[in-house]
C-alpha positions as CSV (number, residue, x, y, z in Angstrom):
1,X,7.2,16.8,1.7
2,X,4.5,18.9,3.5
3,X,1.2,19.3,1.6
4,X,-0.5,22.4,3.0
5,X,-3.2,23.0,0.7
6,X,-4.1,26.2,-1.6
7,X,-5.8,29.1,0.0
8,X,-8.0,28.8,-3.1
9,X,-8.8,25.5,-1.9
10,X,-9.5,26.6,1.5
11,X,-13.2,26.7,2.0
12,X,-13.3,23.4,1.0
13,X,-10.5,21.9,3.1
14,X,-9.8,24.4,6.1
15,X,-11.6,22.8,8.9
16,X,-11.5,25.7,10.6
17,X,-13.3,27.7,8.1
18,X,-16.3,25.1,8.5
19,X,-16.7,26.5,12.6
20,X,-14.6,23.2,13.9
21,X,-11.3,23.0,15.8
22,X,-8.1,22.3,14.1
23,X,-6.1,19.7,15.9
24,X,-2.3,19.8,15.5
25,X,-2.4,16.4,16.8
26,X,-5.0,14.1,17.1
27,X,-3.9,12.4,20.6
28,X,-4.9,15.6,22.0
29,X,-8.5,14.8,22.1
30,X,-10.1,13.3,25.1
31,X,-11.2,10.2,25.0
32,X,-14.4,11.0,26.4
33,X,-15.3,13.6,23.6
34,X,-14.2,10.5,20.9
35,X,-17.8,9.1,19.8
36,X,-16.4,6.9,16.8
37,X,-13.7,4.4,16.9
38,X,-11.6,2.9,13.5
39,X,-10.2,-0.1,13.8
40,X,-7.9,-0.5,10.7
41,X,-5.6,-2.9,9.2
42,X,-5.7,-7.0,9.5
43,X,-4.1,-9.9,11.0
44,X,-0.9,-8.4,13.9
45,X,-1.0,-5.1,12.0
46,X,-4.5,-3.8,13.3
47,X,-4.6,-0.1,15.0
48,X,-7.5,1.8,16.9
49,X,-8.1,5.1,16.2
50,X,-10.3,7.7,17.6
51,X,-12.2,10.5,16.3
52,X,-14.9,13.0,16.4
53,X,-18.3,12.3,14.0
54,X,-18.5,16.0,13.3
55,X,-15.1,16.2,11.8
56,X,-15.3,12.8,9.6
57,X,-18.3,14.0,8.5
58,X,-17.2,17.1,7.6
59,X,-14.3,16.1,5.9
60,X,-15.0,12.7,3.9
61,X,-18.7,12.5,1.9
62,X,-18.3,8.9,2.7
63,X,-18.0,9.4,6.7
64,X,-21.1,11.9,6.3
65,X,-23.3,8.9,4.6
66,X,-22.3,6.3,6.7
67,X,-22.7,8.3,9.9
68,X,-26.0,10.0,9.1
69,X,-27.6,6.6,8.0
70,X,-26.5,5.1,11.2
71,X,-25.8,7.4,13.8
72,X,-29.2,8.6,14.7
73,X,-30.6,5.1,15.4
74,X,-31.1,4.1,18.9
75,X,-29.0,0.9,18.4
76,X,-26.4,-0.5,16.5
77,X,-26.5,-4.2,15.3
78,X,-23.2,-6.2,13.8
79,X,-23.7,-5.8,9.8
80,X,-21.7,-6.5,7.0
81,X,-20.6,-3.3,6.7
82,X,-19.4,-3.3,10.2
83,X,-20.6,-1.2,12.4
84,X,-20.7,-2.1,15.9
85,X,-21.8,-0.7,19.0
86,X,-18.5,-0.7,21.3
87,X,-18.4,-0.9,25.3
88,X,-18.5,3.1,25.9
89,X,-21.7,3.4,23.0
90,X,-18.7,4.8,20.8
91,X,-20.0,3.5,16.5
92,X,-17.4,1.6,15.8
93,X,-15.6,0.8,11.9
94,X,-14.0,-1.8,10.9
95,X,-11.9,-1.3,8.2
96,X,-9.3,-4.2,7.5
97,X,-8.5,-3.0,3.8
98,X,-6.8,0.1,5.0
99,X,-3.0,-0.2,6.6
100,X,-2.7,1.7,9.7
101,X,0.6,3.7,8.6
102,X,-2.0,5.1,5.8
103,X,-5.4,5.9,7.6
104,X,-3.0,7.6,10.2
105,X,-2.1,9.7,7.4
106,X,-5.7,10.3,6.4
107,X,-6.6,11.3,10.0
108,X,-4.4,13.8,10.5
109,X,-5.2,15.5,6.6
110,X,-8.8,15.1,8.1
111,X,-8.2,17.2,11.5
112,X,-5.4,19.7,9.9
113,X,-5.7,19.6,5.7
114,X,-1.9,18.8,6.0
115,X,0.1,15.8,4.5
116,X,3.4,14.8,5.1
117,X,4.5,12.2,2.3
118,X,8.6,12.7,3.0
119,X,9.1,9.7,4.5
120,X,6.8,7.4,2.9
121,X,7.2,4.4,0.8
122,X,5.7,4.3,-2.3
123,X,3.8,1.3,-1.5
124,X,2.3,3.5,1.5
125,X,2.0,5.9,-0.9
126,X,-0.2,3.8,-3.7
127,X,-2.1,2.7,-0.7
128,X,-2.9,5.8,0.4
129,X,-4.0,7.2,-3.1
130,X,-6.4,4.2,-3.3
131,X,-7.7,4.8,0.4
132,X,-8.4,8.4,-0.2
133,X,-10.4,7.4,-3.5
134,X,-12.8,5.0,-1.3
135,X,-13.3,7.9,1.2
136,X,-14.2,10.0,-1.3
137,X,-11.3,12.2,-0.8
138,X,-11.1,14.1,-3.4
139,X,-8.6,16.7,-3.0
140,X,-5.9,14.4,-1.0
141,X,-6.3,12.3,-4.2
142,X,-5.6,14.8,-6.5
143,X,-2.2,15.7,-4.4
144,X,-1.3,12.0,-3.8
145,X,-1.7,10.8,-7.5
146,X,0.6,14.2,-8.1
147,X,3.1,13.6,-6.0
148,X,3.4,9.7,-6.7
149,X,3.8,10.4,-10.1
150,X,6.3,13.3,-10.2
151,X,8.2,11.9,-6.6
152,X,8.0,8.4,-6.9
153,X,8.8,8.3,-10.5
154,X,12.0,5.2,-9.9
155,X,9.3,3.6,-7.7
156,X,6.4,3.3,-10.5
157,X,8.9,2.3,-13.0
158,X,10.2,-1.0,-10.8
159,X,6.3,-1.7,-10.1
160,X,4.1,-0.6,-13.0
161,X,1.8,-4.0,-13.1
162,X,1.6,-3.4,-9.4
163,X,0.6,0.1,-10.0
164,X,-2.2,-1.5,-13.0
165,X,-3.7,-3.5,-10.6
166,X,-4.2,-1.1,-7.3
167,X,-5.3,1.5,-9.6
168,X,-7.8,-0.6,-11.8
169,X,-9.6,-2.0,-8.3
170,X,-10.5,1.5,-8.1
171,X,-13.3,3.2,-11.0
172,X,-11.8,2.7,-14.2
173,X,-11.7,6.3,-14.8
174,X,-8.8,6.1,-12.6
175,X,-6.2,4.4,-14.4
176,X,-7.5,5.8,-17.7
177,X,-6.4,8.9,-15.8
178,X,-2.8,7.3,-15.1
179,X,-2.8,6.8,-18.3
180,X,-3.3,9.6,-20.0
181,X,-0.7,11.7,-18.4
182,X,1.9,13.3,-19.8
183,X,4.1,13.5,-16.6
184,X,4.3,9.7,-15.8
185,X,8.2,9.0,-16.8
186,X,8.3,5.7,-17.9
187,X,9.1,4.2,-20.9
188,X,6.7,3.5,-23.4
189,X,7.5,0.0,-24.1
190,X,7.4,-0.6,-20.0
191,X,3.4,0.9,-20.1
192,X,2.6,-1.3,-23.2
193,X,4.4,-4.7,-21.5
194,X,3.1,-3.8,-18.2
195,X,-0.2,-3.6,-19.8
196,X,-0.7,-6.8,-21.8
197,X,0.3,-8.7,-19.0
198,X,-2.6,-6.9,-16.4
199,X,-4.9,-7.3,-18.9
200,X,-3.8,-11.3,-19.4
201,X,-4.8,-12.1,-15.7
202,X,-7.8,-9.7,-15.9
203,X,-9.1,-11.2,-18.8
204,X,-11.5,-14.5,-18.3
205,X,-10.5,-17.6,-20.2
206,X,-6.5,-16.4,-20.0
207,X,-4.1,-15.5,-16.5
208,X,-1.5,-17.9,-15.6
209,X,-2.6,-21.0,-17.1
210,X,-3.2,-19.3,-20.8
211,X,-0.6,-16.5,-21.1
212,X,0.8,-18.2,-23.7
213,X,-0.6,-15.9,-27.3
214,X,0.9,-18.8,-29.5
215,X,-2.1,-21.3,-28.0
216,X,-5.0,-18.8,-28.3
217,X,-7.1,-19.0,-30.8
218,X,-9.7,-15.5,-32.0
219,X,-11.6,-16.0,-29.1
220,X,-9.0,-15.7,-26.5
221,X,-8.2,-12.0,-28.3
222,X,-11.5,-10.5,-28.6
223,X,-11.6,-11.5,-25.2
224,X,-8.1,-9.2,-24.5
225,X,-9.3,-6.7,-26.8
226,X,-12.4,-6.3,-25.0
227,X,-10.2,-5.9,-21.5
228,X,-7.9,-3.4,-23.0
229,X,-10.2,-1.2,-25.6
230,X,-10.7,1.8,-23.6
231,X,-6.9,1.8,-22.9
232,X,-5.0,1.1,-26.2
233,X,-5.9,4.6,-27.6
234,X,-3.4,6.0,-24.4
235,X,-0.4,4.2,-25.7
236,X,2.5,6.6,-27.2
237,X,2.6,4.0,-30.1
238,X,5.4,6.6,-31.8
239,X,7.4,6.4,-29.1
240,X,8.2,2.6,-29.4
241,X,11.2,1.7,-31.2
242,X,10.6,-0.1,-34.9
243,X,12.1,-2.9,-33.1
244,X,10.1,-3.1,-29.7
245,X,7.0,-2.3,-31.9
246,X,7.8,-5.9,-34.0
247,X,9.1,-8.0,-31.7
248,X,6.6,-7.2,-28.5
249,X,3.8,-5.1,-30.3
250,X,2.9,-6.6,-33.5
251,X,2.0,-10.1,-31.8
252,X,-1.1,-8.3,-30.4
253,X,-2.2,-6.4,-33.1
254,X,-5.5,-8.5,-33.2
255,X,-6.3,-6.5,-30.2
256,X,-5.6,-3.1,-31.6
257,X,-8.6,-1.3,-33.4
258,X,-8.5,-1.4,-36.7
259,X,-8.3,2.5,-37.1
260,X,-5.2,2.5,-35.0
261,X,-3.1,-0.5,-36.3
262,X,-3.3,1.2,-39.5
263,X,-1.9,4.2,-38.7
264,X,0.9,3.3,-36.6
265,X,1.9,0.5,-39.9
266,X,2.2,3.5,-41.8
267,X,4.3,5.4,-39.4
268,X,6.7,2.3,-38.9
269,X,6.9,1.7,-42.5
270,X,6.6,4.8,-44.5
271,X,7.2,7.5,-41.5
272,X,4.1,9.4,-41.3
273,X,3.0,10.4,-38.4
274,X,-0.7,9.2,-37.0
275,X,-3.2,12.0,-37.9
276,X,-5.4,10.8,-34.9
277,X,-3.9,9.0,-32.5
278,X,-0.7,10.7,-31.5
279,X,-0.1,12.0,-28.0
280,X,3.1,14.1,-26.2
281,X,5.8,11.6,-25.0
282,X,5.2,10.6,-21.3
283,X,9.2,10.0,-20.8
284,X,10.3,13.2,-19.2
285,X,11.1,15.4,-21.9
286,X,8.6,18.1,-21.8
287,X,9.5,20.8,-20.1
288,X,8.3,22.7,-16.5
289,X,8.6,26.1,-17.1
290,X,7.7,28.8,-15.0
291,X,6.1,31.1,-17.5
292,X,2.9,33.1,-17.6
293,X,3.7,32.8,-21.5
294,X,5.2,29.7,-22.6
295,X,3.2,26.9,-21.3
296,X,5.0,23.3,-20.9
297,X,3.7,21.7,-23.7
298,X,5.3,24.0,-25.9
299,X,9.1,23.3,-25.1
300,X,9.2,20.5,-26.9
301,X,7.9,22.1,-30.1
302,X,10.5,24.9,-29.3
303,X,13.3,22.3,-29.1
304,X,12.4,20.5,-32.7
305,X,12.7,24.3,-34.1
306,X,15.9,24.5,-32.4
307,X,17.0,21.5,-33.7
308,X,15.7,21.8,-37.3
309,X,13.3,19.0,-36.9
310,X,9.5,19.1,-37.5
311,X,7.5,20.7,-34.7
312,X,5.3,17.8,-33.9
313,X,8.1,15.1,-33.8
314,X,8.1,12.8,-31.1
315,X,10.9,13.2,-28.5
316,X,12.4,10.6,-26.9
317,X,15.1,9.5,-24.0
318,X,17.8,9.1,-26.9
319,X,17.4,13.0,-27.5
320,X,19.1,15.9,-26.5
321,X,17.3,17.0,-23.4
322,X,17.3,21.0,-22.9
323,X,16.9,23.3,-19.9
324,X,15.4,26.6,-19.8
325,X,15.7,29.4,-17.4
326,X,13.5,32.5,-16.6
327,X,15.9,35.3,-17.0
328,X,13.1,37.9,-16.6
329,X,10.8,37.7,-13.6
330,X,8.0,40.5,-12.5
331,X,6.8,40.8,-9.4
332,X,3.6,42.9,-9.3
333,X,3.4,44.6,-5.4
């Protein structure tokens, strides 16, 4: 799938509208006219790319640092940051962290505000949504997250603790952004699992030697609780079973606040829905609809009326799961 981006969007990503050339293909630049050079990837999977300053800098906030704190010196000296001076006075980057398959990918949404996902892994894909949040990309970011949430769905499901930990090298504000969509099909039960167990080997004092909860003692929770506390509020809690909630929930609840544990106790026992803490299934069953009227949070709410049920119950993948069609369409000329 080819991401051409809005027209809204275009003053910000056209390069064109910035007074600089649009390559279609960035091998047709002459090497001469090339004054920086990327060498990505590590190991026998290293590439060398080469580009023009303007455009980098014109196109990533983190090209337009770097280059304007180092350009304008009359030499370059080996740092830790890597720049280099190269043979033909070309600045040179080193950037091992970033797979070739995925700065190539950058470099051409750089020279042409284009992306072309159709035929990339997911792994490329994660990859590339964590590149494009160190180059300060913001826009590619935006569409990258979009599309490996909505096109990559099977994907996330089979590597959700993988997911976790890309995501979470990355500002936190990141995965709390993961998490809080709506749109990310996964079971709730898979999120919660996946969870504990990131937070386990992020958590000092526990990982693979003490994953074991039966040998910790108050300490080791706090120190899980602390870990997870911006992130419990996320979990669907009402759209784990009663019997996922005991068996794999319940174990933790030291690390649930206080405020929460009791409210989601009462909706297991008595079946009262949380008054704070309840957010829209994430498993699929809200409804796109194409409709200047009815927005897509409110199909579900239309489907409980339908089915005699109260408007703010919880939907899940044991539910009926309804379509709806736009059968009037206007087209203003």
């Amino acid at each position: 799938m080819t991401f051409p981006f809005p027209v809204s969007l275009g003053s910000k990503l056209a390069v064109k509208s910035l007074g600089y050339p649009v390559l279609t293909n960035t091998k047709r630049a002459k090497k001469e006219d090339c004054n920086v050079i990327i060498v990505v990837g590590e190991n026998q999977n290293i590439r060398e790319f080469r580009a023009h300053s303007y455009i980098l800098r014109a196109r990533s906030p983190y090209f337009r640092s770097a280059l304007l704190k180092k350009e304008f010196q009359s030499t370059f000296i080996a740092s830790a940051d890597g720049w280099i001076t190269s043979s033909d006075n070309a600045i040179k980057f080193k950037k091992p962290n970033i797979d070739p398959v995925v700065f190539e990918i950058i470099l051409r949404y750089m020279y042409t505000g284009e992306v072309d996902l159709t035929n990339t892994s997911g792994m490329n894909v994660l990859e590339l949504l964590v590149a494009s949040d160190e180059l300060l990309l913001k826009e590619l970011f935006k569409h990258v997250q979009d599309y490996l949430i909505e096109k990559q769905k099977n994907w996330i499901q089979k590597n959700f603790v993988l997911v976790l930990h890309s995501v979470f090298g990355l500002e936190s504000y990141i995965l709390y952004g993961l998490l809080e969509r709506n749109d990310l099909q996964i079971e709730e039960i898979v999120v919660w699992d996946s969870l504990i167990k990131w937070g386990i080997e992020q958590t000092p004092g526990l990982g693979i030697r003490n994953s074991d909860r039966n040998k910790w003692n108050n300490r080791n929770f706090e120190a899980l609780k602390k870990t997870l506390n911006k992130f419990i509020p996320l979990i669907r809690f009402v759209g784990i079973s009663p019997s996922e909630y005991f068996y794999k929930v319940r174990p933790y609840k030291a690390i649930i606040p206080n405020r929460i544990h009791e409210e989601i106790e009462e909706y297991y026992y008595k079946g009262n829905l949380p008054r704070t803490t309840t957010l829209p299934p994430r498993t699929g069953i809200i409804q796109k609809i194409e409709s200047c009227i009815i927005k897509p949070n409110l199909s579900s709410i239309i489907i409980n009326w339908i089915e005699r049920k109260d408007s703010n119950y919880n939907r899940n993948r044991k539910d009926t799961v309804y379509n709806f069609d736009l059968i009037y369409v206007e087209i203003v000329m």
